[in-house]
PyMOL Python script that loads the backbone (N, CA, C, O; Angstrom):
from pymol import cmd

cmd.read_pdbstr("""\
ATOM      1  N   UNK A   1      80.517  76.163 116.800  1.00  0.00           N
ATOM      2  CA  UNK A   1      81.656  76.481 115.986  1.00  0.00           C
ATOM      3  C   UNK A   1      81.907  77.997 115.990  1.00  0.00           C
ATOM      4  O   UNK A   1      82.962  78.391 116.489  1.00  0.00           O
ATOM      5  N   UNK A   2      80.931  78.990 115.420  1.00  0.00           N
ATOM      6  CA  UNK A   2      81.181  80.139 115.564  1.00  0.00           C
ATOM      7  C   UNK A   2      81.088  80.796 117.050  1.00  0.00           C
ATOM      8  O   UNK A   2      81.649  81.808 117.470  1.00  0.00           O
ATOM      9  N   UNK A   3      80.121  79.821 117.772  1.00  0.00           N
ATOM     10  CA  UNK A   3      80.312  80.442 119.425  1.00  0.00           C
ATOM     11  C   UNK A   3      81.191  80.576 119.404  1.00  0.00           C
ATOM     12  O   UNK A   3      81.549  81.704 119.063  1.00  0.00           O
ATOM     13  N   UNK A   4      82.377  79.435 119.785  1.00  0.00           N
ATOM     14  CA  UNK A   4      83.649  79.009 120.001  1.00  0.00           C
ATOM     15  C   UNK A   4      84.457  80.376 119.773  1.00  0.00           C
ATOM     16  O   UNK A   4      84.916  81.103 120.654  1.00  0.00           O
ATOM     17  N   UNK A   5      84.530  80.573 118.239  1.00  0.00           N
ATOM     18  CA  UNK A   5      85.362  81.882 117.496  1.00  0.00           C
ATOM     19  C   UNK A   5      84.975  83.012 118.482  1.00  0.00           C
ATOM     20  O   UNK A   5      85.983  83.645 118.795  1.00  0.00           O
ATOM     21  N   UNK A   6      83.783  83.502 119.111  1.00  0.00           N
ATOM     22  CA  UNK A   6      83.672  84.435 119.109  1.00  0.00           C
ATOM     23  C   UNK A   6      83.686  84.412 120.649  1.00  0.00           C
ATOM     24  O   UNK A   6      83.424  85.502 121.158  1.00  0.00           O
ATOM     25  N   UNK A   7      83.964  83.287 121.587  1.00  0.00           N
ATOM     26  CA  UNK A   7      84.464  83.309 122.987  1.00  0.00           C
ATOM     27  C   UNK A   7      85.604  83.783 122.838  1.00  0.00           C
ATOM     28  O   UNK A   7      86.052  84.626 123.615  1.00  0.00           O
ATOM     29  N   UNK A   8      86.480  83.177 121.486  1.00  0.00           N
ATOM     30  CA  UNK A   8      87.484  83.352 121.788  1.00  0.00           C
ATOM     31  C   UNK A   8      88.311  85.127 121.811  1.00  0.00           C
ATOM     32  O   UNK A   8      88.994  85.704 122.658  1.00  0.00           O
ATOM     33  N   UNK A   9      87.748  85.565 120.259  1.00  0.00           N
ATOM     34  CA  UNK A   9      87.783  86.448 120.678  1.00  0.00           C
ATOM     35  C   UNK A   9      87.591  87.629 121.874  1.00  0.00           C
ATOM     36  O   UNK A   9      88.462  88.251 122.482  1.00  0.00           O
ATOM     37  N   UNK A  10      86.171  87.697 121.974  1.00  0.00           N
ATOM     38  CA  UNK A  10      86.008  88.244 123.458  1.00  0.00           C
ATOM     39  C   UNK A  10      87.241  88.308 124.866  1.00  0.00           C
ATOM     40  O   UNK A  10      87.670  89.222 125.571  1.00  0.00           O
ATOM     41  N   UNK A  11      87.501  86.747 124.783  1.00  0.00           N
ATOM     42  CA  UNK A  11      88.717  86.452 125.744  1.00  0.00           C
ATOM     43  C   UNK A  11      89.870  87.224 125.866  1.00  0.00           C
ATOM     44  O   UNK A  11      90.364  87.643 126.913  1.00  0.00           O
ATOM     45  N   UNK A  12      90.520  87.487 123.993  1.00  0.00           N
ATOM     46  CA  UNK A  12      91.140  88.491 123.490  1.00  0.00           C
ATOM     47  C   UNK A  12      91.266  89.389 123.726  1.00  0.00           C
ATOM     48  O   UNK A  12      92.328  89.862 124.130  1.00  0.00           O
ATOM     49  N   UNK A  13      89.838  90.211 123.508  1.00  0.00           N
ATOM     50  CA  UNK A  13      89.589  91.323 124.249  1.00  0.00           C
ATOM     51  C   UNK A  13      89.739  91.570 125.853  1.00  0.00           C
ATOM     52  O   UNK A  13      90.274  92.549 126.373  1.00  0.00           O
ATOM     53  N   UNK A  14      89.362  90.864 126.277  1.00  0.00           N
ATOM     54  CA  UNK A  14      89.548  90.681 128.101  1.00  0.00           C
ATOM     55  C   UNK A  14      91.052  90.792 128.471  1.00  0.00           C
ATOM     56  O   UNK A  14      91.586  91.558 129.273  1.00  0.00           O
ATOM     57  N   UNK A  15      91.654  89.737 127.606  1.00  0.00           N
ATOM     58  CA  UNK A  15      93.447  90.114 127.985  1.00  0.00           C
ATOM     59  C   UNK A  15      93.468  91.529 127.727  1.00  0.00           C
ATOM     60  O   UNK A  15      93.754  92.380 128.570  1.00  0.00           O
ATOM     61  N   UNK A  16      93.106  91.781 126.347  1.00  0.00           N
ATOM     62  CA  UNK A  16      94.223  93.109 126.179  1.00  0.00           C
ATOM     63  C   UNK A  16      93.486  94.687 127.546  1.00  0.00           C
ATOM     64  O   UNK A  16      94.027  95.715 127.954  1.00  0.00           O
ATOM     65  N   UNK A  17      92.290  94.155 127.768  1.00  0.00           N
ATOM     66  CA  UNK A  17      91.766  95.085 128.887  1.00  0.00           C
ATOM     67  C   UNK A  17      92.777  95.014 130.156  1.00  0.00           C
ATOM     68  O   UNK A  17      93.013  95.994 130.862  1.00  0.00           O
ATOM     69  N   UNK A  18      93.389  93.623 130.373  1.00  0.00           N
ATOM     70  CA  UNK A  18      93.756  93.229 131.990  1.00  0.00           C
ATOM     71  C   UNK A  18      95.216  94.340 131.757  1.00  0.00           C
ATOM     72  O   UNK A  18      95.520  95.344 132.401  1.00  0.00           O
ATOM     73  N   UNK A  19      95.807  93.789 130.763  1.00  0.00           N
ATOM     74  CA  UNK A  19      97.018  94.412 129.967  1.00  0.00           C
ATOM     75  C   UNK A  19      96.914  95.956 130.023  1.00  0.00           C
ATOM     76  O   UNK A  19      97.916  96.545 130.427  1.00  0.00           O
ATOM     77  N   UNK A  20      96.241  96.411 129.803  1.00  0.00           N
ATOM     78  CA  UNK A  20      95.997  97.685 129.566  1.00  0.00           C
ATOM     79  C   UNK A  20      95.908  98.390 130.619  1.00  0.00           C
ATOM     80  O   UNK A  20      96.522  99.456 130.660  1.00  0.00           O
ATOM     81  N   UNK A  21      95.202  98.004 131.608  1.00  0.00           N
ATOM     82  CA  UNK A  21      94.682  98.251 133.280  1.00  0.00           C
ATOM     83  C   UNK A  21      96.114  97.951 133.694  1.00  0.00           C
ATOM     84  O   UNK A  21      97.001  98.738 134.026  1.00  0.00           O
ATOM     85  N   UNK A  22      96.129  96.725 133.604  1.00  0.00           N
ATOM     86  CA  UNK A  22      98.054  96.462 134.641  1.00  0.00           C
ATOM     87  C   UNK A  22      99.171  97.642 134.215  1.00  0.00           C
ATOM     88  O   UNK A  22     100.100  98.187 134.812  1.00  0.00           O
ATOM     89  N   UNK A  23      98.634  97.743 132.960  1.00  0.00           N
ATOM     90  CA  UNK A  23      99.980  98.570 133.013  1.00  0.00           C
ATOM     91  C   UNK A  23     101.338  97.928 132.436  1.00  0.00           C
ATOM     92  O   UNK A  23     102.429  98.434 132.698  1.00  0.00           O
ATOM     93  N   UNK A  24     101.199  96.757 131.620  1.00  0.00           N
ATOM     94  CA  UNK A  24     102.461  95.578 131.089  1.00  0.00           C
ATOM     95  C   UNK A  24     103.152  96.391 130.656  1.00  0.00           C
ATOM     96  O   UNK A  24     102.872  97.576 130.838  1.00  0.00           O
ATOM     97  N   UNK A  25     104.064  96.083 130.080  1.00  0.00           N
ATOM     98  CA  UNK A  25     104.732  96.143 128.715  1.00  0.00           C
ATOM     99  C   UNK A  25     104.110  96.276 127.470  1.00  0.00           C
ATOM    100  O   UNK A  25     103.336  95.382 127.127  1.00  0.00           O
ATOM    101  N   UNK A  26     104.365  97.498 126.525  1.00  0.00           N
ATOM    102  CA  UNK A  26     103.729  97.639 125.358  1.00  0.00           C
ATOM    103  C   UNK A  26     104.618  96.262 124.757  1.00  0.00           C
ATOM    104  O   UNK A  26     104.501  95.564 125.765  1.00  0.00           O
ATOM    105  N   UNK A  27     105.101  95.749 124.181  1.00  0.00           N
ATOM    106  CA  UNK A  27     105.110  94.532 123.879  1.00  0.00           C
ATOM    107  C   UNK A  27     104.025  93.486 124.275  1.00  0.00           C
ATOM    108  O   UNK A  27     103.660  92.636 123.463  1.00  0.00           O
ATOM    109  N   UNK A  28     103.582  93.552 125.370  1.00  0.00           N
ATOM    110  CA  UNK A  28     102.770  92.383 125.740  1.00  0.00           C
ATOM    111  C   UNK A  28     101.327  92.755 125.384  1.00  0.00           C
ATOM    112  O   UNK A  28     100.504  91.852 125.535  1.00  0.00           O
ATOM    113  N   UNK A  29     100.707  94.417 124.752  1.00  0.00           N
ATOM    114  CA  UNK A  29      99.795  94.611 124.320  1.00  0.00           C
ATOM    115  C   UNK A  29      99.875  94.550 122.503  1.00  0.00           C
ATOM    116  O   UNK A  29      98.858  94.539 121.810  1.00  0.00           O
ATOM    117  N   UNK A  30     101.143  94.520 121.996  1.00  0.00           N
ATOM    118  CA  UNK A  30     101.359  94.376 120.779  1.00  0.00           C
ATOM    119  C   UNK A  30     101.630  92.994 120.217  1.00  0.00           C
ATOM    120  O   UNK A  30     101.548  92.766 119.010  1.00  0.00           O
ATOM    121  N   UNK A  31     101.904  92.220 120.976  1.00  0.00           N
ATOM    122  CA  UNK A  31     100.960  90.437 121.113  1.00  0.00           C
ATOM    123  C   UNK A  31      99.484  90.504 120.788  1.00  0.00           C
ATOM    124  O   UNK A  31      98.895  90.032 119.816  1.00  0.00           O
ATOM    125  N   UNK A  32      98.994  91.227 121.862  1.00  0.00           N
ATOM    126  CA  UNK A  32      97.409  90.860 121.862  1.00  0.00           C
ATOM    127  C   UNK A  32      97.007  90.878 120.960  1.00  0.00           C
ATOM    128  O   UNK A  32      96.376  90.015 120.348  1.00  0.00           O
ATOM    129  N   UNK A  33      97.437  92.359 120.575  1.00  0.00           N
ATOM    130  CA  UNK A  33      96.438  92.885 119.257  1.00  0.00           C
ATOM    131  C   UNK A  33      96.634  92.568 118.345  1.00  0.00           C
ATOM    132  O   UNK A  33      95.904  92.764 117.374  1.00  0.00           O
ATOM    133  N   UNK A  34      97.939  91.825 118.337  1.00  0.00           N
ATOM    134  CA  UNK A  34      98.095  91.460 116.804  1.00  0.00           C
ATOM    135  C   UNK A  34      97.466  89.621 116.786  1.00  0.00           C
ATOM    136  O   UNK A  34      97.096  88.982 115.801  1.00  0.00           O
ATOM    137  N   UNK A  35      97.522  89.258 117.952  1.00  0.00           N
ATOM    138  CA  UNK A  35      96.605  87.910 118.126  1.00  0.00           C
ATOM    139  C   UNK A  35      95.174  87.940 118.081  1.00  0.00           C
ATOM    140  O   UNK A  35      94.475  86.929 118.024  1.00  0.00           O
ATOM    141  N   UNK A  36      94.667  89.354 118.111  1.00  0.00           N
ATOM    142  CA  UNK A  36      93.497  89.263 117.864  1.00  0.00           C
ATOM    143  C   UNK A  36      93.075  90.372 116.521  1.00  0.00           C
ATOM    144  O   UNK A  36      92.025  90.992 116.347  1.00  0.00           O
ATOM    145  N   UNK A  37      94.213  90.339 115.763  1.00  0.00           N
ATOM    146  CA  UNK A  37      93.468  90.906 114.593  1.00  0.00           C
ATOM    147  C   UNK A  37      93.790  89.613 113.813  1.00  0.00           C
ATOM    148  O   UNK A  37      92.785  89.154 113.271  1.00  0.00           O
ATOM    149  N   UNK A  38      94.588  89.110 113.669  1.00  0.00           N
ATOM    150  CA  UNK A  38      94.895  87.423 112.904  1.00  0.00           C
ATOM    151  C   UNK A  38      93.782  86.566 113.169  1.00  0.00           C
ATOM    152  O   UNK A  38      93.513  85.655 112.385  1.00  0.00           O
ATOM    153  N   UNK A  39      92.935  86.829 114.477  1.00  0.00           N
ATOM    154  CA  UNK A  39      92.183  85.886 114.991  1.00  0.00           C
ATOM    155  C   UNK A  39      90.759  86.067 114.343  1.00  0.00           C
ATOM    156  O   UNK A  39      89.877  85.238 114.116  1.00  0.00           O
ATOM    157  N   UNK A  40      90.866  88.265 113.983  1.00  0.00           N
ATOM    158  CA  UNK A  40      89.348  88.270 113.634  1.00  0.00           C
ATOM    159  C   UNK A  40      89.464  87.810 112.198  1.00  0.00           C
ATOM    160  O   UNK A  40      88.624  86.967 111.884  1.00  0.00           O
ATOM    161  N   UNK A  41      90.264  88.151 111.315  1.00  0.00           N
ATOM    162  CA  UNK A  41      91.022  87.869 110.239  1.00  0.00           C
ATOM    163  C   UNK A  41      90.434  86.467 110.021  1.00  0.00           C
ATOM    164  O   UNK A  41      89.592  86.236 109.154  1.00  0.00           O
ATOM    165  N   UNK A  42      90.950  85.507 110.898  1.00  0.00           N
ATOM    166  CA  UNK A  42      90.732  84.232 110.344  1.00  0.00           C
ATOM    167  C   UNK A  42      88.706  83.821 110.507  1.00  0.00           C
ATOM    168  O   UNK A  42      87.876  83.328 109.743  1.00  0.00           O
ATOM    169  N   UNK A  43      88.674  84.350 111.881  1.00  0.00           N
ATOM    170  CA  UNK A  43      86.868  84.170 111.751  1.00  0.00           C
ATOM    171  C   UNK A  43      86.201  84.658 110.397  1.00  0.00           C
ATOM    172  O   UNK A  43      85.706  83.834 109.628  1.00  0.00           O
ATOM    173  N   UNK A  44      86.197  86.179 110.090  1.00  0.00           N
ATOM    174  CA  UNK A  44      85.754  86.519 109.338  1.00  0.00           C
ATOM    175  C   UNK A  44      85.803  85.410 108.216  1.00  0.00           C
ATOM    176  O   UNK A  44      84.779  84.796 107.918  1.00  0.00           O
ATOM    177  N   UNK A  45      87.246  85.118 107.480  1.00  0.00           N
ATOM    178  CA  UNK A  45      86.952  84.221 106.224  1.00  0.00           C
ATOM    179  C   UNK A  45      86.301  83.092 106.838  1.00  0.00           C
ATOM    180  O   UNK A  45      85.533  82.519 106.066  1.00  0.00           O
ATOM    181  N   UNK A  46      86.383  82.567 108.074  1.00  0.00           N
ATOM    182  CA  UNK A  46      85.407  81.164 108.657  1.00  0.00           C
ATOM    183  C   UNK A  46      83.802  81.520 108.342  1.00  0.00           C
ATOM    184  O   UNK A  46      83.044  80.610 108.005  1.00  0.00           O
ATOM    185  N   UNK A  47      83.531  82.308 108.417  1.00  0.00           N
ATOM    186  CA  UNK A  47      81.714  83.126 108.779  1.00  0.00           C
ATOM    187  C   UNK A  47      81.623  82.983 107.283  1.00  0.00           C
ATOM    188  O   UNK A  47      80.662  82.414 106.767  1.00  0.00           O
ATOM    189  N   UNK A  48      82.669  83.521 106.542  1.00  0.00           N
ATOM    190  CA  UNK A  48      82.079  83.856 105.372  1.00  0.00           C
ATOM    191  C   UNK A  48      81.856  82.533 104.522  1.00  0.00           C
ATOM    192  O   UNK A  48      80.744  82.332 104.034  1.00  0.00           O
ATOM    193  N   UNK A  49      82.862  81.654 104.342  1.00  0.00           N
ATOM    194  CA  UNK A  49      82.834  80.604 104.242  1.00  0.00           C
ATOM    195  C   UNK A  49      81.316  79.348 104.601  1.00  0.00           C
ATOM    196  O   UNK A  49      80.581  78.585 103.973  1.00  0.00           O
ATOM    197  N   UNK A  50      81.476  79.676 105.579  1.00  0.00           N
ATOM    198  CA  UNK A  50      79.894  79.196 106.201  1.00  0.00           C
ATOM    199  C   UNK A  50      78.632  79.611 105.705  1.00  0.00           C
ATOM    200  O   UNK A  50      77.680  78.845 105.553  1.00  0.00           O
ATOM    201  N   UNK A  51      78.624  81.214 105.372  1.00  0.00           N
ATOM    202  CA  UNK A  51      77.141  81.621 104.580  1.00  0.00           C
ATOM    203  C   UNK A  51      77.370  81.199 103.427  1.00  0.00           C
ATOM    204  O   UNK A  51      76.246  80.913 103.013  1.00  0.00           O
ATOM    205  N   UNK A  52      78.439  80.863 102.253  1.00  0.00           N
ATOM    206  CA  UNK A  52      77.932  80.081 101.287  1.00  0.00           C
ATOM    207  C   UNK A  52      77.704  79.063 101.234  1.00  0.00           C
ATOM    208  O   UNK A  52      77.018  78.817 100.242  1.00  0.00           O
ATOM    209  N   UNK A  53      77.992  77.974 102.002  1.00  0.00           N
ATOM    210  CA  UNK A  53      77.398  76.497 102.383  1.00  0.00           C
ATOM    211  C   UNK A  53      76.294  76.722 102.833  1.00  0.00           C
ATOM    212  O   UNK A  53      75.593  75.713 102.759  1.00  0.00           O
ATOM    213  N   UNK A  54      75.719  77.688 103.330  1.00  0.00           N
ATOM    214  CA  UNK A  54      74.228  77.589 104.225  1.00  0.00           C
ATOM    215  C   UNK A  54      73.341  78.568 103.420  1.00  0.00           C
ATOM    216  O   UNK A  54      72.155  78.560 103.748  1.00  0.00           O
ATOM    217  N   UNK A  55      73.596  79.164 102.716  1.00  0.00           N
ATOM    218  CA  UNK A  55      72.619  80.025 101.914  1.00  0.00           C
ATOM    219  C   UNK A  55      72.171  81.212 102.858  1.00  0.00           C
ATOM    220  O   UNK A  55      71.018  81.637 102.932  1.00  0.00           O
ATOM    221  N   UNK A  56      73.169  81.643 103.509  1.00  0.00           N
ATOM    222  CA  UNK A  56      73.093  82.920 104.323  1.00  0.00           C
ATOM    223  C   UNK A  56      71.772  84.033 103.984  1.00  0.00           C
ATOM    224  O   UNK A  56      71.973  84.940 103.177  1.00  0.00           O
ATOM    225  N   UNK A  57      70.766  83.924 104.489  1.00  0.00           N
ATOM    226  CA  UNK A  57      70.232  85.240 103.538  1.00  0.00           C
ATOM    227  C   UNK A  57      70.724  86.872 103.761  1.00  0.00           C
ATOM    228  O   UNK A  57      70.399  87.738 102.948  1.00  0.00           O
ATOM    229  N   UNK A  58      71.401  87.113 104.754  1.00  0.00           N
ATOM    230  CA  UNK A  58      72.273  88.223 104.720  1.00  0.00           C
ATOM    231  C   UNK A  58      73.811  88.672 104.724  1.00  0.00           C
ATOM    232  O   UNK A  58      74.378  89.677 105.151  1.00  0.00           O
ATOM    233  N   UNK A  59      74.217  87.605 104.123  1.00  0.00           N
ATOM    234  CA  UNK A  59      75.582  87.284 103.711  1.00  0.00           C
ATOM    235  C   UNK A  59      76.109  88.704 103.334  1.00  0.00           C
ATOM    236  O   UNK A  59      77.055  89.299 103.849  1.00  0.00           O
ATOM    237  N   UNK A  60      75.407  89.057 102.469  1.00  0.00           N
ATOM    238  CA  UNK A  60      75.861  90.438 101.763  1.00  0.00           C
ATOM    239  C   UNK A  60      76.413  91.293 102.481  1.00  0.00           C
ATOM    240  O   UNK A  60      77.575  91.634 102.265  1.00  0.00           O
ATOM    241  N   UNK A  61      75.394  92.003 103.865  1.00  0.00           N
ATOM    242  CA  UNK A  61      75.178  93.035 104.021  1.00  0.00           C
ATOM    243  C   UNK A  61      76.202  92.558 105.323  1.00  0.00           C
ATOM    244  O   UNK A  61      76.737  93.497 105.913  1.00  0.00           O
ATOM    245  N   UNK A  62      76.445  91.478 105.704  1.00  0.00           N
ATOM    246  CA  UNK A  62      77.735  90.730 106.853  1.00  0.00           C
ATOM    247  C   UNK A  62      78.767  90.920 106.283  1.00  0.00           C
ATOM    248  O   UNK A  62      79.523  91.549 107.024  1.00  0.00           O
ATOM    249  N   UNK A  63      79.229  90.690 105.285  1.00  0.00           N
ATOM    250  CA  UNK A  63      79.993  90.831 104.354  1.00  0.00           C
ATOM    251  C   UNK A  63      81.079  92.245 104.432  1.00  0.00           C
ATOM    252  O   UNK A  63      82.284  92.432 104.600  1.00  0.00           O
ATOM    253  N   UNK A  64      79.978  92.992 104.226  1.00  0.00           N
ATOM    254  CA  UNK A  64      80.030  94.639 104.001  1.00  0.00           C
ATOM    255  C   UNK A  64      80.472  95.037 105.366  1.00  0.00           C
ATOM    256  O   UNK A  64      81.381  95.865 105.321  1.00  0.00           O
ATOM    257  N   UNK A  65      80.047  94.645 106.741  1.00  0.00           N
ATOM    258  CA  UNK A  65      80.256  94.754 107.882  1.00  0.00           C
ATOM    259  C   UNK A  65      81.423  94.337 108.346  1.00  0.00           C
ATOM    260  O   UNK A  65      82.048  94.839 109.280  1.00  0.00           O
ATOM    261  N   UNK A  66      81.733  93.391 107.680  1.00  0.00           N
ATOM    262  CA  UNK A  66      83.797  92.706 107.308  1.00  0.00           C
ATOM    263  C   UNK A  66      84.374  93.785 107.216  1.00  0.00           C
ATOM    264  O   UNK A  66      84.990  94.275 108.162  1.00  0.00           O
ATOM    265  N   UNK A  67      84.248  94.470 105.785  1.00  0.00           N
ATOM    266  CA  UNK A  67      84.975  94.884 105.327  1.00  0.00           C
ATOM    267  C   UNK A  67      84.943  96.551 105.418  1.00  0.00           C
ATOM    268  O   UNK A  67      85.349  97.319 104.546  1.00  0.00           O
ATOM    269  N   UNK A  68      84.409  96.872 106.581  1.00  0.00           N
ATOM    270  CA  UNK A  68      84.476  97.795 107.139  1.00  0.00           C
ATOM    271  C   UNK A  68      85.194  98.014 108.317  1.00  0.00           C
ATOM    272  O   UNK A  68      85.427  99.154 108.721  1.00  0.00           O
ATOM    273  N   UNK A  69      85.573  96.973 108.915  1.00  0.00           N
ATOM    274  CA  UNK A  69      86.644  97.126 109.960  1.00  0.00           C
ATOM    275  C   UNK A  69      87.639  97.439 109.041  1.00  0.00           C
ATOM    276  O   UNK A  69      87.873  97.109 107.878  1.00  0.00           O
ATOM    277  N   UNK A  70      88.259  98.293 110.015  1.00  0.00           N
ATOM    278  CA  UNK A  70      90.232  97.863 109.588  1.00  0.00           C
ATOM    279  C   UNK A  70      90.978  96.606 110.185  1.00  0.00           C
ATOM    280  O   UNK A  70      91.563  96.806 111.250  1.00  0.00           O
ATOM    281  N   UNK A  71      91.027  95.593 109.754  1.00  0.00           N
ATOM    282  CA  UNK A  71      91.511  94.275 110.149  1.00  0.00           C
ATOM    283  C   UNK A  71      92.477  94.204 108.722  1.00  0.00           C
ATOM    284  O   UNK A  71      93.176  93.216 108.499  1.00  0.00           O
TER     285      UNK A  71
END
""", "prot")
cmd.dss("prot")
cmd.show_as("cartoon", "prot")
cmd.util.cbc("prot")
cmd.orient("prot")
């Protein structure tokens, strides 16, 4: 489940590299990024969600690591 999230992201990342290298259209890098800040956006509340069903023992300090990005 969280693999999954975090292939996906990565993948994310890989476009906006190919994008970036090619040379697109800033439009087609202002897709990406905004598909992959919605994307970390949504993992994050998924993860977090998950350490209180599972009794995370470092939930906290993951937590804190959230909310230190700018997302």
């Amino acid at each position: 489940m969280l693999d999954e999230d975090h292939k996906r992201m990565i993948g994310l990342m890989n476009e906006l590299h190919d994008v970036l290298v090619g040379e697109e259209p800033r439009e087609e890098v202002d897709r990406i990024l905004a598909e992959l800040e919605d994307y970390t956006v949504y993992h994050f509340h998924h993860e977090e969600e998950l350490f209180g069903r599972t009794d995370y023992p470092d939930a906290e300090i993951h937590k804190r690591e959230h909310n230190e990005l700018p997302v």
